[in-house]
N, C-alpha and C positions, 0 to 999 in steps of 0.2 A: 504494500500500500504506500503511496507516495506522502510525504511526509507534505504539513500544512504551510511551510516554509516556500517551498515549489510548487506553490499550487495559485493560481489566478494570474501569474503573473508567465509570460512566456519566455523562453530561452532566444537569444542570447542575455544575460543576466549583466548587468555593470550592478558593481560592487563600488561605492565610494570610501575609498582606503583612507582611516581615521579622520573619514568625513571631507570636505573641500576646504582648502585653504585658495580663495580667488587670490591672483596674485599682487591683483591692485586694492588689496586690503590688507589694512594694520590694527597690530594687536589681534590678532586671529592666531595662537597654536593649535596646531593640529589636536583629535580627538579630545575638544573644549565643546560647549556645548552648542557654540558661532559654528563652530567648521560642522557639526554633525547637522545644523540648520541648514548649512548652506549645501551639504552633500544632498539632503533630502531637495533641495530646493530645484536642484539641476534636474528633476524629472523621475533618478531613483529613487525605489523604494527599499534597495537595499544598501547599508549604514555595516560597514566591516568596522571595528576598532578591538582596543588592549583591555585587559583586565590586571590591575594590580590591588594591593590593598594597603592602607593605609594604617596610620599607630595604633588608631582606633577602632580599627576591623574593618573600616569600610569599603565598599568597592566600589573601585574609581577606573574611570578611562585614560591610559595614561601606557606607551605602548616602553619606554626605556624605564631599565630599573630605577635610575635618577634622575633629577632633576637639572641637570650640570647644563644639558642639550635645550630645552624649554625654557629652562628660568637663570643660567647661570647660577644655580647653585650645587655643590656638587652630593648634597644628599640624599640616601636612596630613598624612593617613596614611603618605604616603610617604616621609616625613621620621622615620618611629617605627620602631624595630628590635621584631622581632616581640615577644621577650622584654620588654620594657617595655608595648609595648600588652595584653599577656598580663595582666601585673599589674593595669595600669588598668582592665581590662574584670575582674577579678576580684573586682570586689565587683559588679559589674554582670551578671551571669547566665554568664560566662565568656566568652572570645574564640574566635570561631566561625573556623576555620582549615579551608578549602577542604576539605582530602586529610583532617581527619579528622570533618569534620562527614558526608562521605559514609559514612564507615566506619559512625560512631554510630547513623544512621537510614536503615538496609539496604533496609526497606523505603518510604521517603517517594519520592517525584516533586517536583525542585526546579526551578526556575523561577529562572534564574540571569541577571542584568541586569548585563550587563561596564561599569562606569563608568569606566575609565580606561584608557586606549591600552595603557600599560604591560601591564595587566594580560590582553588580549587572549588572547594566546597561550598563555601562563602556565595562565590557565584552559580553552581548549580540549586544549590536552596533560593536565590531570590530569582532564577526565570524560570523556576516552575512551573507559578501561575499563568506565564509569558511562552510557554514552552513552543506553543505552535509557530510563531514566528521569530525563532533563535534556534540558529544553528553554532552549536559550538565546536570548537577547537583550539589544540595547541601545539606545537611542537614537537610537545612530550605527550607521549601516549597514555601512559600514568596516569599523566596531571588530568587530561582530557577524561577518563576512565571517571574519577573520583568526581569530576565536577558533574560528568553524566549522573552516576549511581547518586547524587548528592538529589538531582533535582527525580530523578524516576522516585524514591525515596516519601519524595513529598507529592508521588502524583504527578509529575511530569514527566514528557518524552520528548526532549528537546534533537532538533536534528541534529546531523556531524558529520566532519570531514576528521579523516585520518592526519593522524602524527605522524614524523619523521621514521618512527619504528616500520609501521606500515606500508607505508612508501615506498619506504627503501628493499623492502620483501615483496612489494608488488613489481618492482622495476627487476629485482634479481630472477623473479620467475620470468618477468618476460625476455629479461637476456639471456635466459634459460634455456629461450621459446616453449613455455610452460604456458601456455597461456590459462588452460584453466584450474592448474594450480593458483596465478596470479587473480582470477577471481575471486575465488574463494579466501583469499586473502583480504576479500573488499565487504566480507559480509559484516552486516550490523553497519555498516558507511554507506551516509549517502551520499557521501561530494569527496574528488580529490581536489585540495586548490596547491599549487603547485609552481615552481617558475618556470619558463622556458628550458632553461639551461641554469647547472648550476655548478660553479665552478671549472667549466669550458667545459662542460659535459651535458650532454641533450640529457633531460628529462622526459617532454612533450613530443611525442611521438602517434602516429597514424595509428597505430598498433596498441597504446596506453588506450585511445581513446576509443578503438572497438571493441576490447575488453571491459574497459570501465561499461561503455552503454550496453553493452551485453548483458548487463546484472542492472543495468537503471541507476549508475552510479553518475552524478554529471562532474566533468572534468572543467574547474575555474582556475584562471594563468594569472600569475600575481607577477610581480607590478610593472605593469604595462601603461604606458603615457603616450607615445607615440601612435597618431593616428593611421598610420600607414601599419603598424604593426598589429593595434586593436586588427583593422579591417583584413591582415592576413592571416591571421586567430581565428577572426570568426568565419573565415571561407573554408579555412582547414577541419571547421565544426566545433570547437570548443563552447562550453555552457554558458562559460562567465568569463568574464574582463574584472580583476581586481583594481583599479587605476586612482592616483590622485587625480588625476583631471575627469571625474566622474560628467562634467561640460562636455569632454570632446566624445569621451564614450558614449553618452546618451545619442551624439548629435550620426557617430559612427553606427550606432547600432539602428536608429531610423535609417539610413541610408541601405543598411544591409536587409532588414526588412522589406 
């Protein structure tokens, strides 16, 4: 059954990555609650950002451990009591806080990346109630694991794309030419998001993506800005566009329609 993340809305998918930063605006950081307005504003309704937590449990959008890159300060978020990061992020488009950025934008589909252990559970307990239109994921399989079982737990089934563990066992069976070992590899997932190449090595392949659609898994290409490249992504068939310029994607993805 196709999970309710994927559903009303048709493929090709643009993803606006920690939301838009327009380039002719100031005081906008990224994954603030300015850029997640402006991501939604370009047309999608899909809103990719970070998950970290804070001194005081709470979870925030916020995609590097520290603060050093956003605010010039060099401490980890977890080190910041929410009220203070509140301030800092307030000349910066606001501080984007889990439980009420859901509230804000009722209707978006978020695409939630748990980067920190702590913050695992934390986050699969508050998108429970949200579960239908939150897909999660993280790098770490683990972490991704605990934040799933955190929210099934309370009654939620939030969607998911596979961790680096995953990945890298789906790509080995198909260098294998194992192909439907590498499906099975894909069960319980519903999305791979993935880069082009990584590290001068193809990932995205003809071949990744008749397997993945084989089991109804959709394959989304992260981060992609260039619109000559969106537009040879999506002729190749890909799901999704993860892109800061979620602008030029919407405008790419009418054209290929």
């Amino acid at each position: 059954m196709t999970h309710p993340w994927f559903l009303g809305e048709s493929t090709p998918r643009i993803l606006a990555h920690r939301g838009f930063v327009p380039h002719d605006s100031e005081n906008i950081a990224e994954n603030s609650v300015a850029a997640l307005a402006a991501g939604r504003s370009t047309g999608t309704v899909y809103l990719e950002s970070d998950c970290h937590l804070t001194a005081d449990g709470d979870v925030v959008l916020f995609h590097d451990d520290d603060l050093r890159r956003v605010a010039g300060d060099p401490r980890p978020v977890a080190a910041v009591r929410t009220r203070e990061l509140a301030d800092i992020m307030s000349t910066r488009g606001g501080l984007a806080i889990l439980p009420d950025v859901l509230r804000a934008f009722p209707d978006a589909r978020f695409n939630l990346d748990v980067k920190a252990d702590a913050a695992a559970e934390p986050v699969g307990e508050l998108v429970a109630r949200e579960a239908h239109r939150v897909l999660l994921t993280s790098f770490s399989d683990r972490r991704r694991e605990i934040a799933l079982r955190a929210a099934r737990d309370r009654g939620g089934e939030p969607a998911t794309s596979a961790g680096s563990a995953t990945t890298a066992l789906v790509l080995a069976a198909l260098t294998a030419r194992l192909p439907r070992v590498a499906a099975r590899r894909l069960a319980g997932i519903q999305a791979l998001q993935i880069p082009e190449r990584q590290r001068g090595i193809r990932v995205l392949s003809r071949r990744l993506l008749d397997v993945a659609h084989s089991v109804g898994v959709e394959v989304h290409v992260w981060t992609v800005n260039d619109p000559r490249d969106m537009r040879r992504l999506l002729e190749l068939g890909v799901d999704g566009i993860v892109t800061d310029r979620p602008d030029l994607g919407v405008a790419e993805r009418a054209r290929f329609l």
